[in-house]
Structures are given as C-alpha cells and as structure tokens.
DSSP file (Angstrom, degrees, kcal/mol; ACC not computed):
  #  RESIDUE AA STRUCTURE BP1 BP2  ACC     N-H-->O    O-->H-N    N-H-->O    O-->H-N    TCO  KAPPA ALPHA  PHI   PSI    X-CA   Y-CA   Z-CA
    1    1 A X     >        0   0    0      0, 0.0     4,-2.1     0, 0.0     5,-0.4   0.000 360.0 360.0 360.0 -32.8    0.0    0.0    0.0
    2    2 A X  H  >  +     0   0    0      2,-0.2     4,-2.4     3,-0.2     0, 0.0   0.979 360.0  53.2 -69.7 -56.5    3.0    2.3    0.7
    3    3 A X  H >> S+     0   0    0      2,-0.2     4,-0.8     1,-0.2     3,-0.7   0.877 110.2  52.6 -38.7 -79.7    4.2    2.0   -3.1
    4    4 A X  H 3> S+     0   0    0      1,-0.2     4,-3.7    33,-0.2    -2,-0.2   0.671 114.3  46.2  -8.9 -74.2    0.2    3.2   -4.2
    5    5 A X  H 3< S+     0   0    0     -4,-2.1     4,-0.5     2,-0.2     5,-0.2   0.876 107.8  48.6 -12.6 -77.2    0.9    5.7   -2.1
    6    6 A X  H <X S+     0   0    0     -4,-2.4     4,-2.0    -3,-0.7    -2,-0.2   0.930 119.5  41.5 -42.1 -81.4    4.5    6.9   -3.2
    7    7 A X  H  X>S+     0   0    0     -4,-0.8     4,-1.4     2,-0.2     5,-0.6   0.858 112.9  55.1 -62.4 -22.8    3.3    6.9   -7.0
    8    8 A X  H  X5S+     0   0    0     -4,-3.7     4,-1.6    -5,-0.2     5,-0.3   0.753 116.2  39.7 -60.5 -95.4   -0.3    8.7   -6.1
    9    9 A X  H  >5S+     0   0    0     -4,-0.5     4,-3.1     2,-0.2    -2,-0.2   0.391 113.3  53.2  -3.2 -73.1    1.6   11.4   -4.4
   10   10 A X  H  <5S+     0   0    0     -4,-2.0     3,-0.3     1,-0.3     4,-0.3   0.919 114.4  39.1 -38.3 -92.9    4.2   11.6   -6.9
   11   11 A X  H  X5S+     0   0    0     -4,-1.4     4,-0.7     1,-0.2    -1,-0.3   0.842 114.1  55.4 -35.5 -32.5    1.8   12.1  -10.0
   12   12 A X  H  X<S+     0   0    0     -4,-1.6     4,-1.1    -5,-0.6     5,-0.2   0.975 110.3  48.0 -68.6 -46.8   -0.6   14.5   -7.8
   13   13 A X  H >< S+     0   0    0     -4,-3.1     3,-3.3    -3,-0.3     4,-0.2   0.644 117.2  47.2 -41.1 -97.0    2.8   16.9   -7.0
   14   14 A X  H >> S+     0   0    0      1,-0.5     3,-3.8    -4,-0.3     4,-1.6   0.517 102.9  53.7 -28.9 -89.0    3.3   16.7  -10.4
   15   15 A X  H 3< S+     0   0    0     -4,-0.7    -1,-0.5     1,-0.3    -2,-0.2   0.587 115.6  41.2  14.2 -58.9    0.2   17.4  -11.6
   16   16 A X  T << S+     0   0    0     -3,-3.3    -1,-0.3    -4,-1.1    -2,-0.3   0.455 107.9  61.4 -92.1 -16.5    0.1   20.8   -9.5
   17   17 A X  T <4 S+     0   0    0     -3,-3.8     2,-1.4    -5,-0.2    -2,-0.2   0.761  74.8  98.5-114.3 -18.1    3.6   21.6  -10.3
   18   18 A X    >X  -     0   0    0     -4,-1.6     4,-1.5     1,-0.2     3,-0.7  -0.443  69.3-155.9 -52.0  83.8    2.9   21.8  -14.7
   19   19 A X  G >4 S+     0   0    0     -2,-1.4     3,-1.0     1,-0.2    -1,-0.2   0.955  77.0  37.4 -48.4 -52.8    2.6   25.8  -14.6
   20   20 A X  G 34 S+     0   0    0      1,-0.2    -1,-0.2    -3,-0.1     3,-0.2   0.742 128.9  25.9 -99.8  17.0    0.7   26.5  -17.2
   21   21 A X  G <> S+     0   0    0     -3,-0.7     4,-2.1     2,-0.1    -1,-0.2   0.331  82.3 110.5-151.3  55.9   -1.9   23.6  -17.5
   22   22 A X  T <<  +     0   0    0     -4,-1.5    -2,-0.1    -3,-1.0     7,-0.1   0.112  59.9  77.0 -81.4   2.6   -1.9   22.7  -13.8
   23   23 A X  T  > S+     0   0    0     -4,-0.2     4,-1.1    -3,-0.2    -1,-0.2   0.946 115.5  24.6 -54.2 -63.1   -5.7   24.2  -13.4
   24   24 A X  T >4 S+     0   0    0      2,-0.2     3,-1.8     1,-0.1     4,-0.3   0.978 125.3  44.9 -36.5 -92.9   -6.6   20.6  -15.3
   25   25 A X  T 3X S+     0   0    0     -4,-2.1     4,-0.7     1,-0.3     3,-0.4   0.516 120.5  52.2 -61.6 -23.7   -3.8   18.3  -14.5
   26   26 A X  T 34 S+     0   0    0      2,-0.3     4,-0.4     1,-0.2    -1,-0.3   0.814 101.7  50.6 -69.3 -72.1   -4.4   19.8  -11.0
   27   27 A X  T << S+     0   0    0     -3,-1.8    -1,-0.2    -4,-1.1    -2,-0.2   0.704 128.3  24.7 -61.1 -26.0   -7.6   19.4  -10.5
   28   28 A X  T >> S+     0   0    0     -3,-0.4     4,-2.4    -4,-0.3     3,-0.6   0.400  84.2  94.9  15.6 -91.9   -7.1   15.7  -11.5
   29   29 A X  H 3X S+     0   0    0     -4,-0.7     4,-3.8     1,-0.3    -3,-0.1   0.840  80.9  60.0 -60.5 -37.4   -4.1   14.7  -11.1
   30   30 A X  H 3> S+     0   0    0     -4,-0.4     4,-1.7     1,-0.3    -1,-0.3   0.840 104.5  54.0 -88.1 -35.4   -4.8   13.1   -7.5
   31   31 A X  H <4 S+     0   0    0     -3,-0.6    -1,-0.3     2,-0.2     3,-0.2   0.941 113.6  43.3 -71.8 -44.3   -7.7   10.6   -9.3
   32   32 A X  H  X S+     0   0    0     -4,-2.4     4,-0.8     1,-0.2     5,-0.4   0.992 111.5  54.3 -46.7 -69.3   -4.9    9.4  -11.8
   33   33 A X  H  < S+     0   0    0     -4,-3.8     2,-0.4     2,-0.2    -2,-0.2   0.592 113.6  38.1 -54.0  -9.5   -2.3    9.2   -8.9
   34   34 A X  T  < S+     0   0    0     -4,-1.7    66,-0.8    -3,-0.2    65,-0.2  -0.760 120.2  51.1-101.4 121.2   -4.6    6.7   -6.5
   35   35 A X  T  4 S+     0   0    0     64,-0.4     4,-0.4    -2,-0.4    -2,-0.2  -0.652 118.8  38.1-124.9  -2.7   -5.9    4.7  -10.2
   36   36 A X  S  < S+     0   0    0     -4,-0.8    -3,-0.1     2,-0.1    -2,-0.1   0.325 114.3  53.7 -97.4  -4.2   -1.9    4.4  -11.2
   37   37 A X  S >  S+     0   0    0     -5,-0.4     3,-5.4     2,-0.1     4,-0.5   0.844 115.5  40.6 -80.9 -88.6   -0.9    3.6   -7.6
   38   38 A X  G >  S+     0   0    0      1,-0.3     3,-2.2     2,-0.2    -2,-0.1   0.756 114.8  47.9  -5.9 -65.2   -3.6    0.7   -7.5
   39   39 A X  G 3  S+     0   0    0     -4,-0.4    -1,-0.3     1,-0.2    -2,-0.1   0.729 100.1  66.6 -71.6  -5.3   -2.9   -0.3  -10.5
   40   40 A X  G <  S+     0   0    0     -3,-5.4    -2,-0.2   -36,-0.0    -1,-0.2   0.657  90.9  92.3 -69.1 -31.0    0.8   -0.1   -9.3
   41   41 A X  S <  S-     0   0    0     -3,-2.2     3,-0.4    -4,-0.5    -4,-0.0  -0.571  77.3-128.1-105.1 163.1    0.2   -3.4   -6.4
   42   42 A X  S    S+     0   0    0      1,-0.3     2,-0.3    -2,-0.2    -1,-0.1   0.610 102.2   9.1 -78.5 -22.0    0.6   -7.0   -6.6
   43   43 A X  S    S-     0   0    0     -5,-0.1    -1,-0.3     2,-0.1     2,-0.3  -0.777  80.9-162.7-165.4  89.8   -3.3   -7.7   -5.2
   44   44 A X        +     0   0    0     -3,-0.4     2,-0.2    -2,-0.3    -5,-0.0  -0.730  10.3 180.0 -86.8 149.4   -5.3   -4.7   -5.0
   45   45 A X    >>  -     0   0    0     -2,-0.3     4,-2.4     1,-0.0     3,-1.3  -0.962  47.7-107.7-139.2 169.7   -8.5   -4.3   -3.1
   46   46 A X  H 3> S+     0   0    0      1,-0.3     4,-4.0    -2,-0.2     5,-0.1   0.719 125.3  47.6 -35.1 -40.3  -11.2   -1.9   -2.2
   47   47 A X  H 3> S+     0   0    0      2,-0.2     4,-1.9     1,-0.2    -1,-0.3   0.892 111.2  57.8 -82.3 -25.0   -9.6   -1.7    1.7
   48   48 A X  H X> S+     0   0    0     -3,-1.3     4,-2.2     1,-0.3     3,-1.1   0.996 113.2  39.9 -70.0 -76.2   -6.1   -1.2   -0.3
   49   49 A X  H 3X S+     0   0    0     -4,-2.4     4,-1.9     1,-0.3    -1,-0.3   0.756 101.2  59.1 -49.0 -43.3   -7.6    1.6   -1.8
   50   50 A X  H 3X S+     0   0    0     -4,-4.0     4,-2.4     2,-0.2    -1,-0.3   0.854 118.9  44.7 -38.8 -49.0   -9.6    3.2    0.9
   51   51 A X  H <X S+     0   0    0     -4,-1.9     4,-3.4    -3,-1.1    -2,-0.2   0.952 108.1  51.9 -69.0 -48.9   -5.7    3.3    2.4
   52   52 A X  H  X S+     0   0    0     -4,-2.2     4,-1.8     1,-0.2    -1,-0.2   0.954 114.2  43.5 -44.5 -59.5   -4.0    4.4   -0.6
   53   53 A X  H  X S+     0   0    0     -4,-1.9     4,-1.8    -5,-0.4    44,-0.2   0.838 115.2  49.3 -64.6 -34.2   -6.5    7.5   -0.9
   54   54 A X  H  X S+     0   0    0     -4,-2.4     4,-3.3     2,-0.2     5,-0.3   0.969 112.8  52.1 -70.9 -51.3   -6.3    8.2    3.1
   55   55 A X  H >X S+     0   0    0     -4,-3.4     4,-0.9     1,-0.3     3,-0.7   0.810 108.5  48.2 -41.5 -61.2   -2.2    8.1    2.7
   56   56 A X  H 3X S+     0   0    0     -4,-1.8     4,-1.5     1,-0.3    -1,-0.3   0.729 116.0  42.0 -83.8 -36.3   -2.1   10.5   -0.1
   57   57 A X  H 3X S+     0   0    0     -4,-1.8     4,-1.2    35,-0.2    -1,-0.3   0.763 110.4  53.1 -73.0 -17.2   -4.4   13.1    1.7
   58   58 A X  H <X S+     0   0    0     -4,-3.3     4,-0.6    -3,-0.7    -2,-0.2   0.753 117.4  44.2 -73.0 -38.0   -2.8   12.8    5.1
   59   59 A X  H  < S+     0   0    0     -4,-0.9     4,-0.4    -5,-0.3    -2,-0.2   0.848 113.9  45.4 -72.2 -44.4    0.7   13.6    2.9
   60   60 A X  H  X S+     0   0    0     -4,-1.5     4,-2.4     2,-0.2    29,-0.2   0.858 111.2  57.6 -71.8 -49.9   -0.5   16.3    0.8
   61   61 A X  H  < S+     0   0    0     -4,-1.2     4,-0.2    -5,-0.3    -1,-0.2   0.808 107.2  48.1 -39.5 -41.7   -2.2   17.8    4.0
   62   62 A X  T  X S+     0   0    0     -4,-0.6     4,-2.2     2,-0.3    -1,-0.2   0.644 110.7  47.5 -67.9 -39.3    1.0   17.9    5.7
   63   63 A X  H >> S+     0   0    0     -4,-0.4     4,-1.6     1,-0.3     3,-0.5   0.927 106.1  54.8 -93.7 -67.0    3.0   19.5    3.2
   64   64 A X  H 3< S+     0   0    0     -4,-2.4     4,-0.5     1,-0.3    -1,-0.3   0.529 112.8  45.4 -66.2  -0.7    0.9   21.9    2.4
   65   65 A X  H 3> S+     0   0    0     -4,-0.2     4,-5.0    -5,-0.2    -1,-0.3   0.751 108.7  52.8 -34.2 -54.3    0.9   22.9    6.1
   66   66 A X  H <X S+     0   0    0     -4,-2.2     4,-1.5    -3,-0.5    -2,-0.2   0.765 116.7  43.1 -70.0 -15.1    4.5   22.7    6.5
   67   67 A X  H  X S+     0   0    0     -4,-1.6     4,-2.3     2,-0.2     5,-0.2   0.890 113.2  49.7 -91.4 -60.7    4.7   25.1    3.3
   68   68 A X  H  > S+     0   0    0     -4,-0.5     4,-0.9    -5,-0.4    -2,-0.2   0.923 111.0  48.4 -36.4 -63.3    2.1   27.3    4.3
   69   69 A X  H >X S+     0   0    0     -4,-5.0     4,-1.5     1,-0.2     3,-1.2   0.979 110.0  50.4 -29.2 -74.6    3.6   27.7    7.9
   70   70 A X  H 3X>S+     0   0    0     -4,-1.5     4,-2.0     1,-0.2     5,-0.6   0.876 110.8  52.2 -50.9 -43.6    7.2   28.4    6.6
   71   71 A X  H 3<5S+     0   0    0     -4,-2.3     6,-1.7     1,-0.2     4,-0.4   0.879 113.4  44.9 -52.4 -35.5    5.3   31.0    4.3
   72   72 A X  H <<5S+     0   0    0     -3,-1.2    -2,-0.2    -4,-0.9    -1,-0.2   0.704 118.7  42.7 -91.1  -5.7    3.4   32.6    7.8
   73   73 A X  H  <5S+     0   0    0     -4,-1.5    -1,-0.2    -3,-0.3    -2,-0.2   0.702 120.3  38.3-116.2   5.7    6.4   32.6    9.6
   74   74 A X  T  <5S+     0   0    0     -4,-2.0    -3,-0.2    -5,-0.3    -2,-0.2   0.818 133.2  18.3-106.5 -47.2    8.9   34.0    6.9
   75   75 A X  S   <S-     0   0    0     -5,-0.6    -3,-0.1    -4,-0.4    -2,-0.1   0.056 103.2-119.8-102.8  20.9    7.0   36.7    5.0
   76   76 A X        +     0   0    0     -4,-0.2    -4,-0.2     1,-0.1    -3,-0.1   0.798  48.7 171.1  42.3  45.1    4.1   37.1    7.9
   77   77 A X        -     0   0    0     -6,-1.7    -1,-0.1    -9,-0.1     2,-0.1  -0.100  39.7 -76.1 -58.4 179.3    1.1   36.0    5.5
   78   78 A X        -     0   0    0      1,-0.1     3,-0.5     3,-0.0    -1,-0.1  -0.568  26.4-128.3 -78.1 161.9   -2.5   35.5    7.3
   79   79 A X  S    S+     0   0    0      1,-0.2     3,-0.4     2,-0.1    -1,-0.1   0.535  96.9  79.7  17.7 -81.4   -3.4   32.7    9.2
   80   80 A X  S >  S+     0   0    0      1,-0.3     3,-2.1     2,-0.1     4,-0.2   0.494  80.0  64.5 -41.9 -41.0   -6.4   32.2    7.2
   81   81 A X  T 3  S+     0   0    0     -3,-0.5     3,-0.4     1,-0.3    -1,-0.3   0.308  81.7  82.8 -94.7  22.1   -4.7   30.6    4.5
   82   82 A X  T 3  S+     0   0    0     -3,-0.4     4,-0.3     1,-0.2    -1,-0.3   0.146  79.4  68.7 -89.1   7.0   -3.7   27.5    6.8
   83   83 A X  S <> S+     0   0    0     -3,-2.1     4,-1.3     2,-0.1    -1,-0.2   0.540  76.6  75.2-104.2   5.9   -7.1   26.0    6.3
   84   84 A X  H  > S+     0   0    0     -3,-0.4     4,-5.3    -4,-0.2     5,-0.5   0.869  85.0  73.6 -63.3 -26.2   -6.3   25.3    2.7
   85   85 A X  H  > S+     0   0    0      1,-0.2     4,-3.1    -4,-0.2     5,-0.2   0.930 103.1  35.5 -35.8 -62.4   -4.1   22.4    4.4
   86   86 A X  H  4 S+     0   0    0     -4,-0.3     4,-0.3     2,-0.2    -1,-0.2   0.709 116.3  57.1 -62.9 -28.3   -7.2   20.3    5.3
   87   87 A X  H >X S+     0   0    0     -4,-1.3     4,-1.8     2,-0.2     3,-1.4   0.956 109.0  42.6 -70.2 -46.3   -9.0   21.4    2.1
   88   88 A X  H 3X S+     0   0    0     -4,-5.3     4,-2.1     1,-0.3    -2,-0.2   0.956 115.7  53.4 -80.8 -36.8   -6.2   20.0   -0.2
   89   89 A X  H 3X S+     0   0    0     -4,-3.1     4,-1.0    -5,-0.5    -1,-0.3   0.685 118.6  33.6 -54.9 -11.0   -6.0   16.7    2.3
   90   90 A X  H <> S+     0   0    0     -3,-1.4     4,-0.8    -4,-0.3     3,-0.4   0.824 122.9  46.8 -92.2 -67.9   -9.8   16.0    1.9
   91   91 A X  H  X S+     0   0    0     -4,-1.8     4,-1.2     1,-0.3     3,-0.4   0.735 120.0  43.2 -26.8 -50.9   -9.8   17.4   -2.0
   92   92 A X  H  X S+     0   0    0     -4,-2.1     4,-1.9    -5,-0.3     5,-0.3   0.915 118.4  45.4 -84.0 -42.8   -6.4   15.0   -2.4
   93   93 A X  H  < S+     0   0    0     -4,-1.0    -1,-0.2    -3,-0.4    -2,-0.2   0.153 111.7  49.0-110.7  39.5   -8.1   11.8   -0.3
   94   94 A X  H  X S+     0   0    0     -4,-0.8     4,-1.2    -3,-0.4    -1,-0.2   0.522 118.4  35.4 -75.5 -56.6  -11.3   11.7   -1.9
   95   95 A X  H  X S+     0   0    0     -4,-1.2     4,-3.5    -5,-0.2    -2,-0.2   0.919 119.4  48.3 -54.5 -62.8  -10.2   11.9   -5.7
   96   96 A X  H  X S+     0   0    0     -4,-1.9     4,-1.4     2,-0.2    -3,-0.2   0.585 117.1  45.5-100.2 -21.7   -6.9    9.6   -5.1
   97   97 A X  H  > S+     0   0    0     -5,-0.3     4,-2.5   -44,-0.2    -1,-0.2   0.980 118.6  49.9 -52.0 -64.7  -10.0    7.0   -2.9
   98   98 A X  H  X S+     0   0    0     -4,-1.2     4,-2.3     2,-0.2    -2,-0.2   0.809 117.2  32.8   5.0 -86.3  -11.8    7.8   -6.3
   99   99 A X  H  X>S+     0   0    0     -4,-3.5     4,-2.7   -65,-0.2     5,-0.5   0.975 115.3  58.1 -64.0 -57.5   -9.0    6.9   -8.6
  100  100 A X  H  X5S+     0   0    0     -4,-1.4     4,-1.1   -66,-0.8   -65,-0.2   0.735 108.6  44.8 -17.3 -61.8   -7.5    4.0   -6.4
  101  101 A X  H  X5S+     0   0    0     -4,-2.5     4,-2.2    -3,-0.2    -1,-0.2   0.759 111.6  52.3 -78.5 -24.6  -11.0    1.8   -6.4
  102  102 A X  H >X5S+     0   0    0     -4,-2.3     4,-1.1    -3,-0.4     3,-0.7   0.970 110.9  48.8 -64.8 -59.8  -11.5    2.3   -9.8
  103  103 A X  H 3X5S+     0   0    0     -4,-2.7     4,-1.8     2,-0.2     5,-0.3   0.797 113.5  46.0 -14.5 -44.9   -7.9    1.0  -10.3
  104  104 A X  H 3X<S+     0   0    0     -4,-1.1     4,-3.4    -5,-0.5     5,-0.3   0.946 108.5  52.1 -75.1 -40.9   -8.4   -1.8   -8.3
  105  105 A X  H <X S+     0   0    0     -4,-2.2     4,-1.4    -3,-0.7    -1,-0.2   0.794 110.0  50.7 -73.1 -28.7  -11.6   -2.7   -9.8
  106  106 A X  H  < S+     0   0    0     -4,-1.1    -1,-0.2     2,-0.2    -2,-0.2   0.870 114.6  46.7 -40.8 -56.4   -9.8   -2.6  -13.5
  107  107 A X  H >X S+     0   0    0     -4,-1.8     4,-2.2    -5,-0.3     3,-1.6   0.995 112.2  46.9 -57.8 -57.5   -6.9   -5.0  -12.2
  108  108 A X  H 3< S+     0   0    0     -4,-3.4    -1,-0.3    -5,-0.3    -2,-0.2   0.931 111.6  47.8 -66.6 -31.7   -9.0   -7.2  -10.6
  109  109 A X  T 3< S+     0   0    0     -4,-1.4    -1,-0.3    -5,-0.3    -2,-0.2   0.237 107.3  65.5 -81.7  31.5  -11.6   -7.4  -14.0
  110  110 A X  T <4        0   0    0     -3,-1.6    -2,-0.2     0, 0.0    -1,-0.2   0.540 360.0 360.0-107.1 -45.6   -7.9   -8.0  -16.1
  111  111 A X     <        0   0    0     -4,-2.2    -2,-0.2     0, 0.0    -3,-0.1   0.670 360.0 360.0-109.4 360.0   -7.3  -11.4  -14.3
C-alpha cells in the first residue's frame, strides 16, 4: 500500500507543479495518482484503496501545512490561508480513494 501511495503522491505533485496547465492536470491529477498507484500493487482491493486514498491526503495535508507555515512565519502572511491544508487533504483523499477503487476494480476485471 505504501508503493500506491509513493506513485499517487508523486503524480498528484506533479500534476500541481505543470505551470501552465496545472488548473486541469491539477484538478485531476490526484484521481490518476490513487488509479496508477492501485494499479501499481501486486493484489489490489477496495480496503487497499480506501488506504492508498487516506495516505495521499494525510501527505498532501502535511505538506501543504508545513509550506504554508514556513510562508506565515517568513513573509508574515494570514493565518487564514492555513485552512487550505485540510482542504487540499480531503480534496487530495477523496479523488486519489476515487482513482484507487477504480484501479483496483480494472486490475481485478484484467485477471
């Protein structure tokens, strides 16, 4: 489940970090990354997926905290903008659940 993980993350960053058509890929990217993580394990299943999707919003959450912070405590931004953390964790492990159980369900109708 930690590999899923790894490459959903990976592909979601990625995803956000294509300036100019990272509105899309963006919006996105986190439903690819859990349905190429999935499809990434040796026996996927639904609860594999449910985990895969939690991992990648719990990660994304985090970072965008820890980025966000370093932003309020080096150039004194608001507050305010520290609830985008939890938004991009839900936003990231919702999609990346999303992408994951379709993955799984693909693998598993392959074999």
């Amino acid at each position: 489940m930690r590999k899923g993980a790894t490459i959903g993350v990976v592909i979601s960053l990625l995803a956000w970090l294509i300036p100019i058509v990272h509105p899309v890929s963006g919006s996105v990217g986190a439903f690819v990354g859990g349905y190429m993580g999935s499809k990434a394990l040796e026996a996927p299943d639904p609860l594999k997926a449910l985990g895969i999707g939690m991992t990648m919003g719990a990660v994304i959450a985090v970072a965008t905290a820890g980025i966000i912070g370093i932003m309020v405590a080096l150039f004194g931004f608001d507050t305010f903008w520290l609830i985008a953390a939890p938004i991009a964790g839900i936003w990231t492990a919702g999609l990346g659940m999303l992408g994951a159980l379709v993955g799984s369900r693909s693998v598993s109708n392959e074999t």
